[in-house]
Every structure is written in structure tokens, then in C-alpha cells.
N, C-alpha and C positions, 0 to 999 in steps of 0.2 A: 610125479604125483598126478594121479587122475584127477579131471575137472570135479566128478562128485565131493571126491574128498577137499577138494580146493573149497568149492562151496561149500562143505559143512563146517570146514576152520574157522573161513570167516563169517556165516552163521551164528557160531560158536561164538566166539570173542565179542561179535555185537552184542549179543545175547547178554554179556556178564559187564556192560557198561551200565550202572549203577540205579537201571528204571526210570522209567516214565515214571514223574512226580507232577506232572501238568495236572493244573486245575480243569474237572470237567467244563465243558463248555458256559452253559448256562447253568449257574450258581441259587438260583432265583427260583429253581423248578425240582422237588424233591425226585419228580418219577422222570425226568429228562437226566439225572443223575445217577441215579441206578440203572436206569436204563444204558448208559454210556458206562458205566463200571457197577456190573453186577455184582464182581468182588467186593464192592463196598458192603449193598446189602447183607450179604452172607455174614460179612465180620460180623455188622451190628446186631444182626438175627442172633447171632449164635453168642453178643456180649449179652444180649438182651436173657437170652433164655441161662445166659452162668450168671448175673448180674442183678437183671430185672429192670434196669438203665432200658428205657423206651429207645428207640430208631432214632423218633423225632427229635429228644432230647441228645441222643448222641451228635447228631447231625448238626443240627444249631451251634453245640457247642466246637465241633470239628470247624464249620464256618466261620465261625469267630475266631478259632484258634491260630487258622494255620488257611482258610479257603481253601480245603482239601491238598494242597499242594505239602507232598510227601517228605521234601526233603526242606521244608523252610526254616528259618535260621532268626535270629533277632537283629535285626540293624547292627552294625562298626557304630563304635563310638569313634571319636575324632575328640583331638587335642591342639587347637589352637586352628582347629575347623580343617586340618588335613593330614594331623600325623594318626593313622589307625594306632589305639588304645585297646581292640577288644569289641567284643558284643556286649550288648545291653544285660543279658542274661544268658544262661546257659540253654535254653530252650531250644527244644529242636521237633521237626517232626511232625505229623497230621496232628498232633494233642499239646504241641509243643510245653511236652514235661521236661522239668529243670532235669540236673542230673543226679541229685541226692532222692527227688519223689520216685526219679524211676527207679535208682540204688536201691531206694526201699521195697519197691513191686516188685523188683523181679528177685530181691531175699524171700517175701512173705509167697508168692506165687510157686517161686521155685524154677520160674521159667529163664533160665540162663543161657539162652540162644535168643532172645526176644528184643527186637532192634524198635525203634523209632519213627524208622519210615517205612516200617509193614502195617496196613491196613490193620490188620488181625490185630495183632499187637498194639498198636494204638488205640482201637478201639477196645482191646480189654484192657489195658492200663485206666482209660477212664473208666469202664465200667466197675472196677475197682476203687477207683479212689471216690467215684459216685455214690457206691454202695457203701462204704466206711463214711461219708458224708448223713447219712443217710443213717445210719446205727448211731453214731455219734453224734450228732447234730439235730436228729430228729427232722430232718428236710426230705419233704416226698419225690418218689425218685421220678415221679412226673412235671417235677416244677422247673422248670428249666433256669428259670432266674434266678431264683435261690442257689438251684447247686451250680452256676456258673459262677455266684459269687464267692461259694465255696471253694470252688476251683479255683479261681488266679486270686483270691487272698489267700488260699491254705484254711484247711480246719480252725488252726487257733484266731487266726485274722479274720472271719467268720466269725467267731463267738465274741470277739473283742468290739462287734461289728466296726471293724476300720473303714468297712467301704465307705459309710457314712460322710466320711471327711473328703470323699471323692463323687464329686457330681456325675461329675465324665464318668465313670463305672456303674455306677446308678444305670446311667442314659444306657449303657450298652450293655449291661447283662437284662436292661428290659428289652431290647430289640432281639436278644436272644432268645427271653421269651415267645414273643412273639412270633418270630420264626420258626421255630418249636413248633407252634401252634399251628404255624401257614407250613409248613412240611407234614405235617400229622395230617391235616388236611388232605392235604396231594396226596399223601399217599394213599388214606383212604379210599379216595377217587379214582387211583389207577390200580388200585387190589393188589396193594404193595405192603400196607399195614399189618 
């Protein structure tokens, strides 16, 4: 076998080891992250214009989700502090959707190739579950704190408002806002918006 073809085998087989899921560098800087994966942008652009789901908004809640890291998972539980039981939930992925929300997006979508830890895909499964937020709930698809609480309670846990009974969620789907708000920012500033 020629050296060429040597190197493109294994080329090849790197190539199909399972992707870079690393969190961009600094977290904290909306245009230092698109700038370092441009592919992010484009997803969000393009949920944005199927969806109406803002950048900002997406971004925030991806941050909270999952810290952009592609293939993230929920904690092992433990049984007597070291026999593994399981994960906390089923959650996976940039949006870490359970597996019955995504069961239902990719029935209503149609998209049955559409995995978890594709950018694309992750970003249109929320701008989906955003926008039915948003029809049903009457929640603007610019508010990032409201549709995050829509998001990790579910629609009906939302209108029940459960979060109420949860400070700690309070605290952090405001800090989502906010960040929201400090991304919308940047990227304004770097002609990213």
C-alpha cells in the first residue's frame, strides 16, 4: 500500500471518531465564540430565521444547558455513594433534551436523521420547543427567562408555575436572562447580531 493511501486511512478513521464536543474557550464573550465556531452561528441564524428564537436567546440558554459541550450527559447517580444507578435524566446534548421531547420533535418536524449533538439540530429542536412556548404560553420569544423556565419545567410546569416552589431556578433562569442580554450586546458590537 502506497504511503498516500496509508495517510488517508488513517485520516479517515480519525475523522469518524465521534467530534470535537469541547466547550469554546471563553464562555463569557458572545463574538470570541462565534468567532472560534462559526458553525454555531450559522445553526442559530438559520433557527432564528425557521423559528424567530433570537441568537441571544438561543445562546444563553445553550450556556445554561449544556456550556456548548456537544456531547454532555447528566451526572451517575450512586446507591450507597458508589454503586452507579443511572443518570439523573435522560438529557443529552448542546440543549440537553430528554428523550420523549426529542421523540416528539423529530415526529412533528419529520427530521429523522436529526441527533443531539449536532449544532444544527440542537439549535432547531429549541427553536422549536421555543416557538410552541411562545404560541401556547403567550411568552415572547425575546425573553429569555421566561422561555428558559419554560424550557427545564415543560409547557404544563410553566403554566402550573412550579418554578415558584424553586428559588434556585428563579436565581438561574434570571442569570439566563441576563446573559441574553450581555450576548445580544456583543454581538451587536462585533456585527454579529
Amino acid at each position: 500500500m502506497n504511503r498516500f493511501l496509508k495517510l488517508a486511512i488513517v485520516g479517515l478513521v480519525a475523522s469518524c471518531g465521534g467530534g470535537d464536543f469541547k466547550a469554546p474557550r471563553n464562555l463569557d464573550n458572545a463574538c470570541a465564540i462565534v468567532a472560534e465556531r462559526p458553525a454555531y452561528l450559522r445553526a442559530m441564524k438559520k433557527t432564528e430565521r425557521r423559528w424567530g428564537i433570537p441568537v441571544h436567546v438561543q445562546m444563553a440558554a445553550i450556556h445554561q444547558e449544556s456550556k456548548f459541550i456537544g456531547d454532555a450527559r447528566t451526572p451517575h447517580q450512586y446507591a450507597l455513594g458508589v454503586i452507579p444507578i443511572g443518570r439523573q435524566s435522560s438529557a443529552y446534548g448542546y440543549s440537553q433534551a430528554l428523550d420523549g421531547t426529542w421523540e416528539e420533535y423529530v415526529q412533528e418536524t419529520g427530521n429523522r436523521r436529526a441527533r443531539r449533538n449536532d449544532i444544527n439540530d440542537a439549535t432547531d429542536f429549541m427553536g422549536w420547543y421555543m416557538d410552541g412556548s411562545s404560541r401556547m404560553l403567550g411568552l415572547s420569544k425575546w425573553d429569555a427567562t421566561s422561555q428558559y423556565l419554560a424550557y427545564h419545567e415543560g409547557r404544563s410546569g410553566y403554566a402550573r408555575r412550579s418554578y415558584l416552589g424553586k428559588s434556585w431556578l428563579v436565581r438561574v433562569s434570571g442569570q439566563v436572562g441576563q446573559r441574553a442580554q450581555m450576548y445580544r450586546a456583543q454581538l451587536v458590537s462585533c456585527g454579529k447580531a
